[in-house]
N, C-alpha and C positions, 0 to 999 in steps of 0.2 A: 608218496607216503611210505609204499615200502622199502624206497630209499634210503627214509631218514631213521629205520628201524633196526639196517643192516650193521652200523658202529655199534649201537646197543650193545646186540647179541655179541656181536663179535668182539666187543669190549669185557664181555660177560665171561665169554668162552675163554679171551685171554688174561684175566684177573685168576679166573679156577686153574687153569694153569699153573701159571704163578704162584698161585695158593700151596699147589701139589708139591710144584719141584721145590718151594722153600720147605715146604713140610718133608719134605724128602731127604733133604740136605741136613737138617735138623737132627733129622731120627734118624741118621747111618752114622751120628759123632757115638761114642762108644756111654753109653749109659750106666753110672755106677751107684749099685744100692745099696747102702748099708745092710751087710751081715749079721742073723742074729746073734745076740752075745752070748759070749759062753757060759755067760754067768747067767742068764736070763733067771727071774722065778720062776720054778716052776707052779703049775693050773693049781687056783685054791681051793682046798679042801671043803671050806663051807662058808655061807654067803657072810657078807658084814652083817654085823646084829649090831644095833644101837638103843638101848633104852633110857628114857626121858625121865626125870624124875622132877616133878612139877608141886612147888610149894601152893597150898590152897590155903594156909593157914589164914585165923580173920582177919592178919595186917594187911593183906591183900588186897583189901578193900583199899586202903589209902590214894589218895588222887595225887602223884606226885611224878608221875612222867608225862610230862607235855600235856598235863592238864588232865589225864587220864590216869584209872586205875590201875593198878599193878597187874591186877587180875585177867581185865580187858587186855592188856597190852598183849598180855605173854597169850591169852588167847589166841587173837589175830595173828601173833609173829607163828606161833606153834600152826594156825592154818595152811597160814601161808610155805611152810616148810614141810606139812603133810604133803600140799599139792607138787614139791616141789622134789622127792622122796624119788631116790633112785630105784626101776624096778627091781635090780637084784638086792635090795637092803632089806633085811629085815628088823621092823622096828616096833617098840611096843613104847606105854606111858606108864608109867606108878606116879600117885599122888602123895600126897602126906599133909595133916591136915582135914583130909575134903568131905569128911562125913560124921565126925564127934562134935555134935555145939555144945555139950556141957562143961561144966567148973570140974570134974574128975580128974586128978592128971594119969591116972594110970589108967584111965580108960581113954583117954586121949591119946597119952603118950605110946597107945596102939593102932593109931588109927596111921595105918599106911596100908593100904592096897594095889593092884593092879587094876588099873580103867583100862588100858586095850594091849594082849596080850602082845608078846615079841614074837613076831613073823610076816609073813607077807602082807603087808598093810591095805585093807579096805578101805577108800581114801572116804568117802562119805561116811560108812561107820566111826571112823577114828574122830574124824572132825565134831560128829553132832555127841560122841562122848564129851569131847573137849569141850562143848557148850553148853554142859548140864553142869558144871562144875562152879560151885561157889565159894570165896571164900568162908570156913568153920570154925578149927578149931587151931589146935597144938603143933608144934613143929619138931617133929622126932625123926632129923635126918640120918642118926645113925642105925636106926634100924629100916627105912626106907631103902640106903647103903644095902644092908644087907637081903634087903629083898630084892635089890635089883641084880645082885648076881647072883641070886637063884633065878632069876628071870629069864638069864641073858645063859642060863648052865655054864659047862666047863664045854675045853674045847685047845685045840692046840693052835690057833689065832689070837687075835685081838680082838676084844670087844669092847665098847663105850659104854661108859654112862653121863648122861648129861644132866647135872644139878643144877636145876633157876629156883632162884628163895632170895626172899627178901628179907632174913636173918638167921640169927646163931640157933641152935639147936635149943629148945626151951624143954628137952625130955632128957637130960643126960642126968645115969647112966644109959648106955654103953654113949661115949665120947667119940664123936663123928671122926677125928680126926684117929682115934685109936684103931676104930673098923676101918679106916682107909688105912691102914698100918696090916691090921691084920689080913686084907684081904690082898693088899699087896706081898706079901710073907708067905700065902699059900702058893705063889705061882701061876695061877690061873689067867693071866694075860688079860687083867683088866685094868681098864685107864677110866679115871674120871674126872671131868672136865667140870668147873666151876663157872656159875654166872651169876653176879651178885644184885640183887633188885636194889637195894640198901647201900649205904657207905659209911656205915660207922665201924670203928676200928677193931672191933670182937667179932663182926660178921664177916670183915677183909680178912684178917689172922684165919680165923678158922678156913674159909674155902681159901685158903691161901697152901693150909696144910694139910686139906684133905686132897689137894691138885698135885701136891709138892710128892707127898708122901706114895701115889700110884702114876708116877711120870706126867701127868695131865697139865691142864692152863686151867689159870683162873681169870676173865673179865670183868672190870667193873662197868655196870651195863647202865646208858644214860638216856637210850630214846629207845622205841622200838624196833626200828631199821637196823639198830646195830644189835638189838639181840634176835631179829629176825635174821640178818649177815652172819650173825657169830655159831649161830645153832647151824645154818644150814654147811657153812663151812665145813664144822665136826664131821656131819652127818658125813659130806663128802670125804673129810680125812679120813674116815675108815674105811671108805672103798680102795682108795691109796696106799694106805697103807695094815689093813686086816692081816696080808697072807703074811706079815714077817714083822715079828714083834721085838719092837726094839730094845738093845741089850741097855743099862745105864752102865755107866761109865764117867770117866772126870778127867777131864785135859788137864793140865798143866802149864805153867808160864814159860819152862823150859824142854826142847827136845829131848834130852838126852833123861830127861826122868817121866817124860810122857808115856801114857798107856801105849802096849803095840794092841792093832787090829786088825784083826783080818778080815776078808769080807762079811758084808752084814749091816745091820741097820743100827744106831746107837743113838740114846739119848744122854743130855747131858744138859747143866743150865750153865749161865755167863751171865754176867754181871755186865751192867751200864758202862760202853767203852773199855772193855775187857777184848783181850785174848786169850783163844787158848789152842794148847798143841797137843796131838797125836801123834804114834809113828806109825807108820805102813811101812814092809817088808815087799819090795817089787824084787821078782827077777827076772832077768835078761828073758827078753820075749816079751814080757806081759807089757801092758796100758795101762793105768791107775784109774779108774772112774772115780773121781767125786764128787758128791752135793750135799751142800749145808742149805738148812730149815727155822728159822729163828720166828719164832712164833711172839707176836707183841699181842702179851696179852692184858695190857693195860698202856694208856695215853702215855707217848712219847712224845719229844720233841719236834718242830719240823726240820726236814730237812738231816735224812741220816743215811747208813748205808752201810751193809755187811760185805767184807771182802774172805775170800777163801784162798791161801797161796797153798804151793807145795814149794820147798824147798829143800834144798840138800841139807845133810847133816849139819855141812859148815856154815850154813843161812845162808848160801847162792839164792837166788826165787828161781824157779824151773819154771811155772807157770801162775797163774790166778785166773782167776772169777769173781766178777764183782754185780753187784745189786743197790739200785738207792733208792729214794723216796722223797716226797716232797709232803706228804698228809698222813691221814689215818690209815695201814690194812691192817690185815688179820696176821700176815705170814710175809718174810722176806726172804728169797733163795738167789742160789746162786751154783755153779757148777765149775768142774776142768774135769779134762784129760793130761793124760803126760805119759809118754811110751818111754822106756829105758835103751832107745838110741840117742844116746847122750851126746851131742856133739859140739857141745861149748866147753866138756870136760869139766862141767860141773860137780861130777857124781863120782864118788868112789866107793865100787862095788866091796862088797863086805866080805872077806873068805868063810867059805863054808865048811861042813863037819866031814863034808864028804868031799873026796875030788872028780867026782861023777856028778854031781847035782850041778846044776846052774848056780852061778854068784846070785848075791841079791844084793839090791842097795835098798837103804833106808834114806825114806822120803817121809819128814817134816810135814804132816796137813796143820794148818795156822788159820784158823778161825778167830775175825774179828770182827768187830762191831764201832758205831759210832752213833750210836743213839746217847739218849738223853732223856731222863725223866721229865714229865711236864711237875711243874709246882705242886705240890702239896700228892704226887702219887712216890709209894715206899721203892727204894731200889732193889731190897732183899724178899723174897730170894730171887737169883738169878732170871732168865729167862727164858724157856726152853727152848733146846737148841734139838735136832734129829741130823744126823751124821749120817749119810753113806756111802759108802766103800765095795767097790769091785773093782777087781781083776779080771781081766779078759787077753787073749789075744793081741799082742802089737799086730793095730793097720799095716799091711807095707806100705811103704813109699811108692808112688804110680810111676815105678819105674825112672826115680832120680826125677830131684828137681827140675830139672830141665826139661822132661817130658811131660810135668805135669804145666810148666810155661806155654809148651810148645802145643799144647791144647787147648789153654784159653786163646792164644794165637788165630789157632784156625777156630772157633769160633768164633772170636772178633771177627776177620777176614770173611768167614762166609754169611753173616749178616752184612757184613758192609758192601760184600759182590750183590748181596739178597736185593739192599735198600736204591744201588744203583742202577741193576736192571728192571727195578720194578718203575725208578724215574725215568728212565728210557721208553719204556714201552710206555710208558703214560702219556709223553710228554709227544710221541708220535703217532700214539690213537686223536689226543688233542690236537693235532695238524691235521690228521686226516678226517677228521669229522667236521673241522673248517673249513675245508678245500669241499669237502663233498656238498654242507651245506650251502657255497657260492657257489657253485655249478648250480644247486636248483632254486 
């Protein structure tokens, strides 16, 4: 018996072995980690702040999503996106609508408050608010507007607001779309985001141009899963992108009359199977980082895809990034690099003011698309599009092509010595545990 136990161990013993010197051989190949960028953000000043502005008006009542009321729906999605609340967000709710039943409209047309303030969210308080709420009265979204960026204060980031209603504003004056004018006009780095309960074409136009007017998206929302998917999205977009508020900006169909940019984050919109062009200012040394963001915020076509090139002045392509889809999401991205060791002689460096400074070349970013509206949805306005742009550091090369060949080389090689001594030894413990068991 303690015969037939001695291969065991010693099959045991020479597996861990094996294990060792492969794991050995492995971790002495030279290990390379990306460098932080030069460009990195720096730490952000203060948390994302996101606030909800939630229509209670009496249409709310109506049973028109998946057999359910307005009311209910956005309740449960709004639950579901409480529990789902990153800890550093801070986030609060105004209503509008949720406490005037009378025929008054100017006592109506006041009725907007705050149900759970903007800050660190109490996930049970927030919710059993959300659940005391009934459809009331009037829908006065321009001053609601204005109560949520006293909510959300001033600040040198971005902050949200997120508008669910199921129609146009029934209290105007002040014109929803004029306070999204004006509060975009002050500077204050607020974006608000559209979600429409309804689909008639006075409640599209309006959150169309209250979205348009502070960089934002508008959805037309059709079950609750997609405005429980589209809300929690947001919430998450401003974790993303809070600490650097994007500049707007407007490509062009031609390079040579395109905005130049420099590093930084930019918004812009594009049109259905549109392009459009920027220029970047690279010099000698530097990387180009880019990433495009195209936000579908209404039903496309299936089956589409955003591509991003960089090209030279002359329209050479230096590089691309592409992205596609086959259904519904929220957002479509895409990325490249590109270093200014130009070695196909694509690129002609640009003379400079100085004879000390580095040359630079202008490099062409070319954002396109290949969507397609679904039937009966508008193509105007564009679609929002988030651009960004860094310069860092060119990578060097690992020492010439050839050296970085000569490296996957011996890793090839030393797994393949790895896989053959470990079938050797296997294949010779398997004879000897044969031989030992017909001796006994």
């Amino acid at each position: 018996m303690n015969t037939g136990r001695r291969p065991q161990t010693r099959l045991g013993s020479l597996l861990a072995a094996l294990a060792i010197t492969g794991a050995s051989l492995l971790l002495g190949l030279p290990a390379h980690a990306d460098e932080p960028s030069a460009g990195a953000a720096p730490a952000p000043k203060e948390a994302p702040r996101v606030d909800l502005i939630l229509d209670v008006s009496g249409s709310m009542n109506e049973r028109d999503i998946q057999g359910k009321s307005r009311i209910s729906v956005a309740q449960q999605s709004l639950n579901d996106v409480i529990d789902a609340l990153p800890a550093e967000t801070e986030f609060g709710i105004r209503t509008l609508g949720a406490t005037y039943p009378g025929n008054d409209k100017n006592l109506g047309c006041q009725d907007t408050k705050q149900l759970y303030p903007v800050g660190k969210t109490n996930k049970v308080e927030a919710k059993t608010a959300v659940a005391t709420l009934r459809p009331t009265g009037w829908t006065p979204i321009g001053l609601a507007l204005r109560g949520a960026a006293q909510d959300l204060g001033k600040g040198e980031t971005t902050r949200r607001v997120v508008l669910i209603t199921d129609g146009e504003d029934t209290c105007t004056p002040p014109d929803p779309c004029d306070v999204a004018r004006e509060l975009a006009s002050q500077g204050i780095h607020l974006v608000v985001d559209t979600l429409g309960l309804a689909h008639d074409d006075k409640t599209r136009q309006q959150l169309l141009c209250i979205a348009n007017a502070t960089g934002g998206t508008y959805t037309d929302v059709r079950t609750q899963e997609q405005l429980t998917d589209k809300v929690k999205q947001l919430v998450d977009r401003s974790n993303d992108t809070y600490t650097v508020t994007p500049v707007k900006t407007t490509g062009t169909d031609k390079c040579e009359t395109a905005p130049v940019l420099a590093p930084g984050v930019y918004s812009d919109r594009e049109k259905f199977s549109e392009h459009r062009v920027y220029r970047v200012p690279v010099k000698a040394g530097q990387e180009l980082r880019a990433s495009v963001s195209v936000a579908l915020d209404r039903p496309v076509a299936r089956d589409y895809g955003v591509l991003l090139q960089a090209t030279s002045a002359t329209g050479q392509e230096l590089v691309r990034g592409t992205d596609a889809g086959s259904s519904r999401t929220d957002v479509i991205s895409t990325g490249l690099r590109w270093s200014t060791d130009d070695s196909k002689g694509y690129v002609t460096a640009s003379p400079t003011s100085s004879p000390s400074a580095k040359p630079e070349t202008t490099v062409c970013l070319v954002v396109s698309n290949s969507l397609a509206p679904q039937s009966g949805v508008q193509a105007d306005p564009g679609m929002p599009v988030e651009l960004t742009v860094d310069l860092a550091s060119a990578s060097p090369a690992p020492e010439g092509a050839a050296m970085g060949l000569g490296r996957g080389w011996i890793l090839l090689l030393t797994l393949t010595l790895a896989g053959l001594l470990f079938g050797l030894l296997f294949g010779w413990i398997a004879r000897w545990r044969i031989s030992v068991w017909r001796e006994n």
